[in-house]
N, C-alpha and C positions, 0 to 999 in steps of 0.2 A: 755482474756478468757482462762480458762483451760482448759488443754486437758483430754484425757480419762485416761492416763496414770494418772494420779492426782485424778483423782475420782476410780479406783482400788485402788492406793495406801492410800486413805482416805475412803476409803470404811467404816469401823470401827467409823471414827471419830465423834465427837458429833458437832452440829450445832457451840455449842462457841467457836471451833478452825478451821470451815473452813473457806474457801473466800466467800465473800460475796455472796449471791446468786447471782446476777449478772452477777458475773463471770462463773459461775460453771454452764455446758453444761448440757441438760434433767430434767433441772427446769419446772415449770408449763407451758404450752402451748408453747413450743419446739417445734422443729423438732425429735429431738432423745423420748422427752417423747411419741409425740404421734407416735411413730415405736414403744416404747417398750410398749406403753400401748396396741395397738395394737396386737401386738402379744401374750403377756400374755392372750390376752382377747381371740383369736383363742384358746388359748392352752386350756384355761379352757374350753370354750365351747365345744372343740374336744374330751375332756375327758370327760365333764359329760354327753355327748352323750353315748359316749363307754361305763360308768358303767353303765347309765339307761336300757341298754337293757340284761344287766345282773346282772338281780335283785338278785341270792342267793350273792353277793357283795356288795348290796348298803349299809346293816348296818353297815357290817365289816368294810366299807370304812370307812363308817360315825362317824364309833366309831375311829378306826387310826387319822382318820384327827382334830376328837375334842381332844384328847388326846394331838396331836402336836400344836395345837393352844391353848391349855392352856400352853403346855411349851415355848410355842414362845411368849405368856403373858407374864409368870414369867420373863422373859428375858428380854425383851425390857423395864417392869419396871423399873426392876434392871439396864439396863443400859443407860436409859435416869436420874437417879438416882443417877448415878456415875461416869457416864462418860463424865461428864456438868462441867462448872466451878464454881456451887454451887451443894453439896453434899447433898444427900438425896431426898426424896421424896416429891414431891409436892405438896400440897394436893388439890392446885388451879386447875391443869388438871392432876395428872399420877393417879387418880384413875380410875378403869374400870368402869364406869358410865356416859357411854353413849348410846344412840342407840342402837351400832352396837355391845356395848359387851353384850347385850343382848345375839344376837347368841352364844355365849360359855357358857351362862345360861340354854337356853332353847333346846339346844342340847341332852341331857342326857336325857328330857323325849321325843323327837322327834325321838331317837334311842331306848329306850329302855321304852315309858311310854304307856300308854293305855289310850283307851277311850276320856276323855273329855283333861290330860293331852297330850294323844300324839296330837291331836285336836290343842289343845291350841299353842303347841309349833311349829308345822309345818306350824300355821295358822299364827304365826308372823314370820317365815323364811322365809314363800312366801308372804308376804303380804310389811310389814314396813322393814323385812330383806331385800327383795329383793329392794326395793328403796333405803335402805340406801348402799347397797351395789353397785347398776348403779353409785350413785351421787358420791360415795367414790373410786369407783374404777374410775371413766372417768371424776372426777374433784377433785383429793385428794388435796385439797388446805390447809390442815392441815399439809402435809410434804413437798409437790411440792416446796413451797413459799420458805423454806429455804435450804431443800436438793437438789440433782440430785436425778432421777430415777434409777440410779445406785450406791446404797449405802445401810445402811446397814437399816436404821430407815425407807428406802422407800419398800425395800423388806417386811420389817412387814405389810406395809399398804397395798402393792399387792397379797400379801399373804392371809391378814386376810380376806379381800373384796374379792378375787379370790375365795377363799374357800367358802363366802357366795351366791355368785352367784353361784357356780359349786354345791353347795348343794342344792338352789331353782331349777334348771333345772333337774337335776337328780329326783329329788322327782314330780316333774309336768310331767315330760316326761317319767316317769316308770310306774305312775299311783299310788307312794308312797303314794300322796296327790292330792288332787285335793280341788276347790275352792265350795264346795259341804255344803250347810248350811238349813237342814229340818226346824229349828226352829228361831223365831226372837232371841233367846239365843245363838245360836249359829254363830251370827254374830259378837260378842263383843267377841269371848273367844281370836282373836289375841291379843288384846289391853288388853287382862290383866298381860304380861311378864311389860308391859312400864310402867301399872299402879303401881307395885310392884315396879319397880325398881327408878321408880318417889320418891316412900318416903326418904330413903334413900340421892338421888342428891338433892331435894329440900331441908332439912333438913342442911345438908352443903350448899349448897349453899346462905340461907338466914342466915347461922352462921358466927362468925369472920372471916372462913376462906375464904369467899365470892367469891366463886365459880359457873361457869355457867355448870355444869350437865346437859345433856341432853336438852341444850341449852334454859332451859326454863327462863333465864332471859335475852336474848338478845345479848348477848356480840361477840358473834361471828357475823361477818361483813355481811354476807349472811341473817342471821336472822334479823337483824336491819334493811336490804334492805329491806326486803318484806315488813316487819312488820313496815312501818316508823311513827315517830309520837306517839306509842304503850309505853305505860309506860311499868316498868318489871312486875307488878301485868297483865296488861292486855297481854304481851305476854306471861307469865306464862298460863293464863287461855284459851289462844286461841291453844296454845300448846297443853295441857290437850285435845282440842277438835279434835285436826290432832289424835293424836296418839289414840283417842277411835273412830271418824268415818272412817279413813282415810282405815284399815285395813278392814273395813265393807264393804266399796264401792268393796272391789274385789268379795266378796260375793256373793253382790248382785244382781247383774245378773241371776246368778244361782237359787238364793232363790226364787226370783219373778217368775222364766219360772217354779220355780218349783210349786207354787201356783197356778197359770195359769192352769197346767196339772191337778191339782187335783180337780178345778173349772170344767176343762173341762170331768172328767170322772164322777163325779157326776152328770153334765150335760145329760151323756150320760146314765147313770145309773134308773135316774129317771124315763123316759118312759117304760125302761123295766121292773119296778117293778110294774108299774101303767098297763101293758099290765097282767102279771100275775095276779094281783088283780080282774084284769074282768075275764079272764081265769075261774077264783078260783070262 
């Protein structure tokens, strides 16, 4: 087993020149991963506390921290790209077309859009963001599996999934957003970033370069759990159905008690227009 000293000192390196996972201490479900995922997970939480209650900050924040996470994009492209024992880009997985890069899409109008856009883009931050970002940050089994938690390609993952959770709680606990939907329309506006972003991964994905985008044809190991038996057409289409109901269901709670309210003043409304009437 290697020590710490070995994971500082490879900090930097790409998965083709380290020791096997095996070897290499803060791999997935550790002792050290879950101290460090632990505490990452304090820190963000500790922090998006602290900015929610000081709302002339939360855009400024929000805009700094999209900014650094598109440059921490361009980066880790570039050096899962170069820094591997085959050169260049992947086209099978180093494109941003999944989930959770959504978030770096639909930040710009959740900071700075209006109406049905800013709607749309805070409604998949706290909705499908905030899932993909519990499962990615407290089971990143996409870097766990071959890095330590101490390196440079797992920093990007705590990083990028930190900043999504630390942006869902700030925007729920300031009162930025809430889970608030007047109209059956406006149950669907999360699930249109996924919809969009669907054409594109599925497009590659059923092309030469036969890639699984946005996991809608199975190939990641978790997916093929659930889904067992599922051809890729049918977990293609089952897919399709998570990411348009899946964002509604937080909704709709809200939606319903708000229906209810409006049943119930009409309710109350009725007799008194009926008393007027004899009045009159």
């Amino acid at each position: 087993m290697k020590n710490f000293g070995y994971l500082m000192t490879h900090f930097f390196t790409h998965k083709d020149y380290l020791a096997p996972a095996s070897e290499l201490p803060g791999t997935l479900f550790t002792p050290m991963q879950f101290v460090f995922t632990a505490t990452v997970f304090a820190i963000v939480v500790g922090s998006a506390f602290y900015v929610a209650k000081r709302k002339h900050l939360i855009r400024r924040v929000f805009a700094i921290q999209w900014i650094a996470l598109m440059a921490f994009e361009v980066i880790i492209v570039a050096w899962d790209s170069l820094a591997g024992m085959n050169k260049g880009l992947d086209l099978q997985t180093g494109l941003s077309l999944y989930p959770c890069s959504l978030f770096l899409y639909t930040m710009p109008f959740a900071i700075w859009g209006r109406s049905v856009w800013e709607k749309m883009a805070c409604g998949y931050v706290c909705t499908l963001g905030l899932l993909g970002a519990l499962v990615n940050f407290l089971y990143p089994i996409a870097r766990l599996t071959e890095y330590s938690c101490i390196s440079f390609a797992s920093m990007h993952t705590f990083t990028f999934h930190g900043s999504m959770l630390f942006t869902c709680i700030v925007m729920l606990k300031s009162g930025y957003f809430s889970y608030r939907a007047d109209t059956l329309r406006e149950l669907f506006y999360p699930c249109i970033p996924s919809l969009l972003l669907s054409v594109p991964a599925n497009l590659i994905n059923y092309s030469s370069i036969d890639a699984d985008y946005m996991y809608f044809r199975g190939k990641m190991n978790v997916v093929s759990m659930a889904l067992p038996g599922f051809s890729e057409v049918q977990i293609t289409v089952t897919l399709y159905a998570l990411y348009i109901l899946v964002p509604a269901l937080f909704f709709l709670p809200m939606f319903l008690a708000g229906k209810r309210r409006a049943v119930r003043m009409e309710e109350m409304e009725e007799p008194e227009e009926r008393l007027v009437m004899q009045l009159c």
